[in-house]
N, CA and C of each residue as an Amber inpcrd file, in Angstrom:
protein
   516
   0.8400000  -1.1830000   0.0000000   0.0000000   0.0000000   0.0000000
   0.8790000   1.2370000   0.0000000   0.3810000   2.1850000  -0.9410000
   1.3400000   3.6400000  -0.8090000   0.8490000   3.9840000   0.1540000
   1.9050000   5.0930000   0.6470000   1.6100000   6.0790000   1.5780000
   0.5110000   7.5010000   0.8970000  -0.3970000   7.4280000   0.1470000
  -1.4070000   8.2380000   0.0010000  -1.4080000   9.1900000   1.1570000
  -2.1120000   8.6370000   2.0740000  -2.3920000   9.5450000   3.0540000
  -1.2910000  10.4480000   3.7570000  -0.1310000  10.6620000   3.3360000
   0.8030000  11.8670000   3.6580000   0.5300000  12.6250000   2.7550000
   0.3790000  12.5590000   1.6630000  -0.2980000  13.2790000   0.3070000
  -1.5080000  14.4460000   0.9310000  -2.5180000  13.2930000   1.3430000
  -4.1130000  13.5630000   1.1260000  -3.8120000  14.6600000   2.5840000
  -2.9330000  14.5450000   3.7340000  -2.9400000  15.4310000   4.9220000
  -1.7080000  16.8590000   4.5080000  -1.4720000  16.4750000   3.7140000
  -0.6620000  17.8580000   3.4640000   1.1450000  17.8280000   4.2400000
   0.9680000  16.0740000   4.1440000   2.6170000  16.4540000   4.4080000
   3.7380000  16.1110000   3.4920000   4.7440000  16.4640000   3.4330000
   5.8270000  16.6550000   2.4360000   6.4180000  15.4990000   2.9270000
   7.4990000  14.4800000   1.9280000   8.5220000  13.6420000   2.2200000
   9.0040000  14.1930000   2.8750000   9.6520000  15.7120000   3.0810000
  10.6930000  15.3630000   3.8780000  10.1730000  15.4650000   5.6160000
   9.1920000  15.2540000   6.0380000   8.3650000  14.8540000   7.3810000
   8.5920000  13.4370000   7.6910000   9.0470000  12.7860000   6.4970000
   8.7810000  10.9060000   6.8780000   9.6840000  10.5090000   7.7740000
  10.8860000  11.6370000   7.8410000  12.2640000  10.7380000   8.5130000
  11.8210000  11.4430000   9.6880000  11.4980000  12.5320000  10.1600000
  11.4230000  13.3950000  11.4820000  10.8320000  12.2220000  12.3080000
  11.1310000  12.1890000  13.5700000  10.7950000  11.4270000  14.6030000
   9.6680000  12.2070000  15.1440000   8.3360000  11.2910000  15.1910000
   7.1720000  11.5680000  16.1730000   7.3990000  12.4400000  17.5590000
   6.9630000  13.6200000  17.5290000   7.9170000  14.4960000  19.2510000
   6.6440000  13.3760000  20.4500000   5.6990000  12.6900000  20.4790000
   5.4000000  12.1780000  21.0350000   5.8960000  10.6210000  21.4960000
   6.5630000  10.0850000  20.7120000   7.1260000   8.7650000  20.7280000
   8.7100000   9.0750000  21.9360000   8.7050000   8.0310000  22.2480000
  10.4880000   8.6450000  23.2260000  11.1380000   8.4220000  22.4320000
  12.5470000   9.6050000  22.7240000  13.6820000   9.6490000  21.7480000
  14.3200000   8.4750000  22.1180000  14.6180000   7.8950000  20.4480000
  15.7410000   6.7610000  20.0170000  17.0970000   7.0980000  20.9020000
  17.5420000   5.7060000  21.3000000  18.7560000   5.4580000  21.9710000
  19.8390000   5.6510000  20.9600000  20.7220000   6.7580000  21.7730000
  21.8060000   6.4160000  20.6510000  23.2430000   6.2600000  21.6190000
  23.8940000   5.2910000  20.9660000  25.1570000   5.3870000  22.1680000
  25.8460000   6.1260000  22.7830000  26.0730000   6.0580000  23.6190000
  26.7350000   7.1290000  24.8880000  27.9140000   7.0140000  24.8470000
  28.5500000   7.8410000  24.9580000  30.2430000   7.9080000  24.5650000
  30.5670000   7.8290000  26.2080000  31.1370000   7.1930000  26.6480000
  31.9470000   7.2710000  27.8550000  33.5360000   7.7880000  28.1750000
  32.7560000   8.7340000  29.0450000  34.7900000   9.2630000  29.0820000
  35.7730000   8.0410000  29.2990000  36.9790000   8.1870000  29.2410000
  37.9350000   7.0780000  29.7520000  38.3850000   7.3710000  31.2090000
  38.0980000   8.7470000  31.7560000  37.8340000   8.4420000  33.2800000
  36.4150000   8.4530000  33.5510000  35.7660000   8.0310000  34.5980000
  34.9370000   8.2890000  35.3140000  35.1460000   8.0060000  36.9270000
  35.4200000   9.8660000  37.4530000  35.5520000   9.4950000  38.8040000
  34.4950000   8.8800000  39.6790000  34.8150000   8.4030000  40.6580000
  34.2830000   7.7500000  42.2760000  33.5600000   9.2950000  42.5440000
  34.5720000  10.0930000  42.9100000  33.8830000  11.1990000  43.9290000
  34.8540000  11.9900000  42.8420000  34.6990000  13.4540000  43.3630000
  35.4210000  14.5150000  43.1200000  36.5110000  14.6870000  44.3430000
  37.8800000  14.3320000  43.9590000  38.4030000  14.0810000  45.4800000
  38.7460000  15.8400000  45.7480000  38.9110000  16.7330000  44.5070000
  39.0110000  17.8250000  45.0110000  37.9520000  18.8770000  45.8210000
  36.7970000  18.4520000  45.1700000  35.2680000  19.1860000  45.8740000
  35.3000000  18.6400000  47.5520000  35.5740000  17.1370000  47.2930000
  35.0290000  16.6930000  48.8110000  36.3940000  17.0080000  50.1800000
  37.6410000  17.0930000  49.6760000  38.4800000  17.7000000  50.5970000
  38.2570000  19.2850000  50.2270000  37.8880000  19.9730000  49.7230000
  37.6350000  21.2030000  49.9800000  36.5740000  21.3340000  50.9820000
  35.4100000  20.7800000  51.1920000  34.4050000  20.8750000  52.0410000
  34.6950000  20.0440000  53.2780000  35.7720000  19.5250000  52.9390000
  36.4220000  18.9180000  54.6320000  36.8430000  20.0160000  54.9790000
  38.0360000  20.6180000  54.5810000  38.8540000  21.8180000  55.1900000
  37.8340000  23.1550000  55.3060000  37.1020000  23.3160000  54.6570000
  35.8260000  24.1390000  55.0480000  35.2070000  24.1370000  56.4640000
  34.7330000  22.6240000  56.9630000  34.0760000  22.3780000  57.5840000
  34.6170000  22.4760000  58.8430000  36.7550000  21.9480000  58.8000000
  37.2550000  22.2330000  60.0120000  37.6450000  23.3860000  59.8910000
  37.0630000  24.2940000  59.2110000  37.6400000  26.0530000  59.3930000
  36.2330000  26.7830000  59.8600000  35.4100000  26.3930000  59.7070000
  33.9780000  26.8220000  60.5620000  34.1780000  26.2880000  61.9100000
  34.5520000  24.9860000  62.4100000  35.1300000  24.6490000  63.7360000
  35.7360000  25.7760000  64.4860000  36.9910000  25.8680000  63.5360000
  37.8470000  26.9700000  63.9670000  37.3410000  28.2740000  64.6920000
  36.5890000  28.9330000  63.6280000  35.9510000  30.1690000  63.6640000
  35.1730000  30.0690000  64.7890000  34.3290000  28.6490000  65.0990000
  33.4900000  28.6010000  66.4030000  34.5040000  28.4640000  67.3130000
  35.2970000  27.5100000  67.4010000  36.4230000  28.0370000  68.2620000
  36.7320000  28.9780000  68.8990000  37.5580000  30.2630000  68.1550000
  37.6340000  31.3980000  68.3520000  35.9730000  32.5630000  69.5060000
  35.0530000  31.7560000  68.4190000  33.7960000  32.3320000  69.0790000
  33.6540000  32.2530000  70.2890000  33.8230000  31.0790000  70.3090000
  33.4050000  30.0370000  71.6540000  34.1630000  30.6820000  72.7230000
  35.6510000  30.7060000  72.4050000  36.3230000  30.9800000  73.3670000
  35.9690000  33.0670000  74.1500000  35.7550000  33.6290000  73.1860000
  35.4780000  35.2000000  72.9960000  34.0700000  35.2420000  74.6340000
  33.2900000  34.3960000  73.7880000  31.5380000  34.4800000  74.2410000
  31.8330000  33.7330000  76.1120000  32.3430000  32.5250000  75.6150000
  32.2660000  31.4740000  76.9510000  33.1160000  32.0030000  77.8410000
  34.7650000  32.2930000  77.2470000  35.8450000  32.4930000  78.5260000
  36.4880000  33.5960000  78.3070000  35.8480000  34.9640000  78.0070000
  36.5930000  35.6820000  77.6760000  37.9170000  36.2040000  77.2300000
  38.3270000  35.3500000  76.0620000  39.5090000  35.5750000  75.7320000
  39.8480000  34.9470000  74.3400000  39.9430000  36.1990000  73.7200000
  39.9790000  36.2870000  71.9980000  41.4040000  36.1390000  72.1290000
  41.5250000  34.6240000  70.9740000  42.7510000  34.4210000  70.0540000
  42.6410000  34.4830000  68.6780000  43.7200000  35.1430000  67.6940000
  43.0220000  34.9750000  66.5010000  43.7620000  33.2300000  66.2720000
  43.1630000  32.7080000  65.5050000  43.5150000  31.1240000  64.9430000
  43.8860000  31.3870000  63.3800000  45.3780000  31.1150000  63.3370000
  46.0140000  31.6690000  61.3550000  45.2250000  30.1300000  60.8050000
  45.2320000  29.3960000  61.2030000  44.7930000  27.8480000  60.6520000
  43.3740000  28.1160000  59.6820000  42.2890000  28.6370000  60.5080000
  41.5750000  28.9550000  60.0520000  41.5050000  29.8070000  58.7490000
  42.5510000  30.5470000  58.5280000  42.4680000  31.0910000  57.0190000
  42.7830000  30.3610000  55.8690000  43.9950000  29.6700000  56.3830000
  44.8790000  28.3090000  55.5640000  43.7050000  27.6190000  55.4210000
  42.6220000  27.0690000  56.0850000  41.9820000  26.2790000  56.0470000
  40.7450000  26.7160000  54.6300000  40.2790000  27.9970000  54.8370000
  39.6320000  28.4120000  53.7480000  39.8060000  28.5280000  52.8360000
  41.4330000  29.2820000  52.9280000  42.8990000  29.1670000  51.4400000
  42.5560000  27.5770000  49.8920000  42.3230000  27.1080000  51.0100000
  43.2070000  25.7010000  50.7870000  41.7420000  25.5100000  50.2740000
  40.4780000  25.5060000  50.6970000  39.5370000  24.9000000  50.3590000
  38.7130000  25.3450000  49.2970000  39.3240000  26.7490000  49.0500000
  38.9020000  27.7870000  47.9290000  39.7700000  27.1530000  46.8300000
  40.8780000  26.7250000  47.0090000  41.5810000  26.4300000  45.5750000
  41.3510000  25.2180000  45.2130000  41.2760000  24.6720000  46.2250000
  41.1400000  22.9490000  45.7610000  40.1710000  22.1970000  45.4560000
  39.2340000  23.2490000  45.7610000  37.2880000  23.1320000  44.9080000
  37.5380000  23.2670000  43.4260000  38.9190000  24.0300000  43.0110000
  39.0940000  24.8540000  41.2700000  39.7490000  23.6800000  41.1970000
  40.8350000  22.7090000  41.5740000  41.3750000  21.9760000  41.3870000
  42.3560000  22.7210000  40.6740000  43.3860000  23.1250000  41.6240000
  44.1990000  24.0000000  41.8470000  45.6680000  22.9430000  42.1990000
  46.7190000  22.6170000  41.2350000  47.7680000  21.9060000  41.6610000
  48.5560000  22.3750000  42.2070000  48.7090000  23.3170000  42.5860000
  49.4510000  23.9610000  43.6180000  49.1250000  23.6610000  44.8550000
  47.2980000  24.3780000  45.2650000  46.6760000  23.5290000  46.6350000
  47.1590000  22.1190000  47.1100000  46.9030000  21.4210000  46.0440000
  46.7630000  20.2940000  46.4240000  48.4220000  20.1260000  46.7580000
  49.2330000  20.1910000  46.0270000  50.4700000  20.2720000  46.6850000
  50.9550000  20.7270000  47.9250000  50.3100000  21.5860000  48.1620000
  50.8430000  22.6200000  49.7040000  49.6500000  21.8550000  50.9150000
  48.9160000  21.5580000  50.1440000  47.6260000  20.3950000  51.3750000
  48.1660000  19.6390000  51.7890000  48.7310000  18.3370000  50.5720000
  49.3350000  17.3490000  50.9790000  50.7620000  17.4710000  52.2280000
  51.4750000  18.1440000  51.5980000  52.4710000  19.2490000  52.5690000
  52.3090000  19.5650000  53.7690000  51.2120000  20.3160000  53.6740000
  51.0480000  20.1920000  55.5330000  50.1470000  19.4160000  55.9070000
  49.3120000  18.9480000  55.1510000  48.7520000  17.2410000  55.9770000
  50.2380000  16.7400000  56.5940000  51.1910000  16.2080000  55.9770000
  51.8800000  15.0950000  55.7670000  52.9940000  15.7620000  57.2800000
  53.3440000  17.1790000  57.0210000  54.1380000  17.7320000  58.3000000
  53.4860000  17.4680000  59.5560000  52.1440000  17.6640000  59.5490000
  51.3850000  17.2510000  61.0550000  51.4890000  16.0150000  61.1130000
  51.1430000  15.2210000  60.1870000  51.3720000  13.5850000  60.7110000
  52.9380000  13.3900000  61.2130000  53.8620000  14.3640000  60.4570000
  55.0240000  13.8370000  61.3560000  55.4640000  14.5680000  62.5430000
  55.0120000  15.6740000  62.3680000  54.9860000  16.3140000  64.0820000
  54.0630000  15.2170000  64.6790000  53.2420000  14.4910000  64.8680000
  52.2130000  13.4570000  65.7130000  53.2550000  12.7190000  66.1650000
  53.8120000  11.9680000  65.0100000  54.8740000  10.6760000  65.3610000
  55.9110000  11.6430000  66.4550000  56.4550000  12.3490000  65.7790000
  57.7780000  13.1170000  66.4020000  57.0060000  12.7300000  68.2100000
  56.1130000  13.7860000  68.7730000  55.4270000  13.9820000  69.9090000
  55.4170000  12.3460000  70.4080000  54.7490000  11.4080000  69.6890000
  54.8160000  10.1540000  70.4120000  56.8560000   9.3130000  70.1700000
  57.2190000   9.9300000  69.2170000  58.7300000   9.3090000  69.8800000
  59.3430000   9.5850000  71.0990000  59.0020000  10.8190000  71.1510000
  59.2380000  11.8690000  72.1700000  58.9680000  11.3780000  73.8290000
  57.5560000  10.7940000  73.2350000  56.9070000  10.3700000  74.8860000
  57.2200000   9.3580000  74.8290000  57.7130000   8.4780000  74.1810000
  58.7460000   6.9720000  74.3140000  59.6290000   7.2620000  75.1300000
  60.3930000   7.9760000  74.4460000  61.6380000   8.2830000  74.8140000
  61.9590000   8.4780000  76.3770000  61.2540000   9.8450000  76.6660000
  61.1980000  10.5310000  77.6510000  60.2420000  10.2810000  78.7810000
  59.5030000   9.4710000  78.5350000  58.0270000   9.2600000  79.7350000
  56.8260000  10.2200000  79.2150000  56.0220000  10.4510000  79.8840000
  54.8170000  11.1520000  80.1200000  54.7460000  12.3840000  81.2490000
  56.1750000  11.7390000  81.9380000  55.8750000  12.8440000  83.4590000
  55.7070000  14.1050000  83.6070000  56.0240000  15.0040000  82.2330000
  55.6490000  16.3310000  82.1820000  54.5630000  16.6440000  81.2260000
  54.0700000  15.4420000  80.4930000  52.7230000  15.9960000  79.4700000
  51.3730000  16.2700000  80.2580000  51.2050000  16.9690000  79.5330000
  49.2960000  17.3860000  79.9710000  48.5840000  17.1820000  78.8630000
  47.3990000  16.6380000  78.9080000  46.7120000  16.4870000  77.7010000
  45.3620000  17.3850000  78.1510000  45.0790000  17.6210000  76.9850000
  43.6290000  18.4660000  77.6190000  42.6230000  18.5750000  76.4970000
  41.6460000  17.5280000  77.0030000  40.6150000  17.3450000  75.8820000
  39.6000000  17.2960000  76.8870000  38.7790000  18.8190000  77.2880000
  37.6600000  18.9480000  77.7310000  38.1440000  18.8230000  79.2760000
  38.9130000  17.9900000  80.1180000  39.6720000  18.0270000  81.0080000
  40.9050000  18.2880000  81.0620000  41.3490000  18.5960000  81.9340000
  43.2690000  18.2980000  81.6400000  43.5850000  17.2170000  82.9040000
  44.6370000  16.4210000  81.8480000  45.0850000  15.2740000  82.1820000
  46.5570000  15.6780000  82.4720000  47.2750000  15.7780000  83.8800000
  48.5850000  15.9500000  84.1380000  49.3410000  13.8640000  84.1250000
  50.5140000  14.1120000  83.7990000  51.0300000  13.0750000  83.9960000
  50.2640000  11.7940000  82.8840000  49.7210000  11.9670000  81.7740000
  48.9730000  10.4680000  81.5100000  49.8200000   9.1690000  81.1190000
  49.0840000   8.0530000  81.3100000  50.0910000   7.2270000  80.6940000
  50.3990000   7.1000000  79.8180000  50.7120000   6.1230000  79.1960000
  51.2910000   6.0010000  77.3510000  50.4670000   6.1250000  76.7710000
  49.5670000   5.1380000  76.7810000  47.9470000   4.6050000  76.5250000
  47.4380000   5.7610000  75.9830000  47.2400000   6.7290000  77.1710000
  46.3460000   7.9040000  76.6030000  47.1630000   8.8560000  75.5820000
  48.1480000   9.3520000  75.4590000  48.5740000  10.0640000  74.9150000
  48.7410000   9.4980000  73.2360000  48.8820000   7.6770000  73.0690000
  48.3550000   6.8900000  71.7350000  47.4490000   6.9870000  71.4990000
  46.2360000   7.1250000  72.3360000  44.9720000   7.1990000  71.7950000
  44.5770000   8.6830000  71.5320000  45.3040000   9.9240000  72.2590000
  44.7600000  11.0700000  71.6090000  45.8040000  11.4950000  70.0920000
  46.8300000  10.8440000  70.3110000  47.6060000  10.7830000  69.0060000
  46.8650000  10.5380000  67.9000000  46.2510000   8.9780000  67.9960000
  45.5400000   8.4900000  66.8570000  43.9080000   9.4160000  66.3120000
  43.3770000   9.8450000  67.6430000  42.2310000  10.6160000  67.1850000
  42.6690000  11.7430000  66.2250000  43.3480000  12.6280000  66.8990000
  43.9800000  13.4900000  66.1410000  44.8640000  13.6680000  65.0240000
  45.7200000  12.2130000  64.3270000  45.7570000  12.2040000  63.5210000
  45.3390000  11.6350000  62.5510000  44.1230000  11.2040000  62.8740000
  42.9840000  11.3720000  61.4540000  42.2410000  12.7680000  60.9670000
  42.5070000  13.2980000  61.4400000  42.4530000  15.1350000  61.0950000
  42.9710000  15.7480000  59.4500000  44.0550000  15.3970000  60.0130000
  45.2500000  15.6550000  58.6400000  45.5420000  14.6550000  57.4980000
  45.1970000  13.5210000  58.1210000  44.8980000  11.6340000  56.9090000
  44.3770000  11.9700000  56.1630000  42.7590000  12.3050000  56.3980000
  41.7310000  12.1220000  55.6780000  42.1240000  13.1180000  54.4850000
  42.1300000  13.8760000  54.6480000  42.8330000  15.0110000  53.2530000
  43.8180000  14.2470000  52.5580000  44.8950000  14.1090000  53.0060000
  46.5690000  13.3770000  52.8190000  45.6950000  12.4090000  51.7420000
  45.1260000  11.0920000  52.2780000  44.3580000  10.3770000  51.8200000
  43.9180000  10.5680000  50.5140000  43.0480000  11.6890000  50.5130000
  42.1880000  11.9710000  49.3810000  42.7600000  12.5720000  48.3480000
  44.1490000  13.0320000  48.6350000  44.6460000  13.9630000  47.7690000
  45.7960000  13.1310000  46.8020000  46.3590000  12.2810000  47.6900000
  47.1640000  11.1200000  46.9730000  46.2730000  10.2780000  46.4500000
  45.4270000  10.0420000  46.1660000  44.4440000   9.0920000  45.6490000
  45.0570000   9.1720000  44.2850000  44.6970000   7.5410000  43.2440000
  44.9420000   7.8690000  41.8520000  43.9610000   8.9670000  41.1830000
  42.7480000   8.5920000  41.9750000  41.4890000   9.6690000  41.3710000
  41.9750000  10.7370000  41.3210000  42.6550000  11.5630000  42.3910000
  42.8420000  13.0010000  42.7930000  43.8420000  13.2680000  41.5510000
  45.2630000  12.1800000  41.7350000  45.8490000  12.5010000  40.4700000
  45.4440000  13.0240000  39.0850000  44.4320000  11.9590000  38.9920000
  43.7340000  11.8890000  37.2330000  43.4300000  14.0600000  37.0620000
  42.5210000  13.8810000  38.6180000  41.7270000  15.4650000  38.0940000
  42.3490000  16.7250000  38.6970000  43.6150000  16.4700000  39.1250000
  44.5160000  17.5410000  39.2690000  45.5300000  17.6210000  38.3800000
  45.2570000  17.3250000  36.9920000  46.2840000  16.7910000  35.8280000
  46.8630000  18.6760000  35.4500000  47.9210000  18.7780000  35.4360000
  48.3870000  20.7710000  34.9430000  47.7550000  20.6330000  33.6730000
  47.6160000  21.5630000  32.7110000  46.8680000  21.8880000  31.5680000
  48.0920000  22.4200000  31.2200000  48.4250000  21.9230000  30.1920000
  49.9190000  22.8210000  29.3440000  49.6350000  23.9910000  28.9180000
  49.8620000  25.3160000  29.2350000  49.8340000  26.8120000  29.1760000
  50.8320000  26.9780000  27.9450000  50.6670000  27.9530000  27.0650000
  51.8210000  28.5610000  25.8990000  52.0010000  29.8650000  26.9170000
């Protein structure tokens, strides 16, 4: 049977190939990048270091409001620094992140060689109390809390992912 009736309604050949706008659009293959990240490791350590620089700032607050006595905290700017560039995916950030992630983890160790070495008999620890004299024990376990602080970045930033999307862009 001809197609008459495109004739008899007033439509032209070239209508036959147009796709029905009511029918769903035809599948057509999807090109896949050759990466596809997990996460954005630069977005999500930027909103880490964000999040411990609002700490900070309450910090500072806290201390102003509760015990009268304003310190300024420089961390807190580094902390925003760092989280402003490394949202752009900024290879520099991420270089100077990893950097001082990696210096605090070894100031941590340094502090616990230290208390090997030397005993405990003059440390104070002070988390919400102060602890004169603690034993080993405690001063490993506030070691380890505290240095997952500076990991979790370190972590994210050495990742192969982080590599892939902190790649330099060759400049003329």
């Amino acid at each position: 049977m001809r197609c008459d009736w495109f004739i008899a309604y007033g439509f032209q050949r070239k209508h036959m190939n147009k796709q029905n706008p009511y029918d769903p659009p035809k599948a057509e293959p999807a090109i896949t990048p050759p990466f596809k990240p997990r996460f954005d490791a630069g977005l999500l350590t930027a909103r880490y270091l964000q999040t411990l620089g609002v700490i900070s700032v309450g910090n500072m607050i806290a201390g102003l409001v509760f015990f009268d006595s304003f310190f300024f905290d420089i961390t807190a700017v580094v902390l925003f620094w760092g989280a402003h560039y490394l949202a752009r995916h900024s290879q520099t950030a991420r270089k100077w992140t990893i950097g001082i992630c990696l210096f605090n983890l070894l100031a941590i160790c340094l502090m616990l060689v230290f208390a090997l070495l030397f005993g405990t008999s003059n440390m104070t620890i002070n988390i919400g109390e102060t602890i004169h004299n603690p034993p080993i024990w405690q001063v490993f376990l506030v070691a380890a809390g505290i240095s997952v602080l500076p990991a979790i970045p370190a972590w994210l930033l050495l990742s192969p992912e982080a590599k892939r999307e902190f790649v330099v862009q060759n400049r003329r």
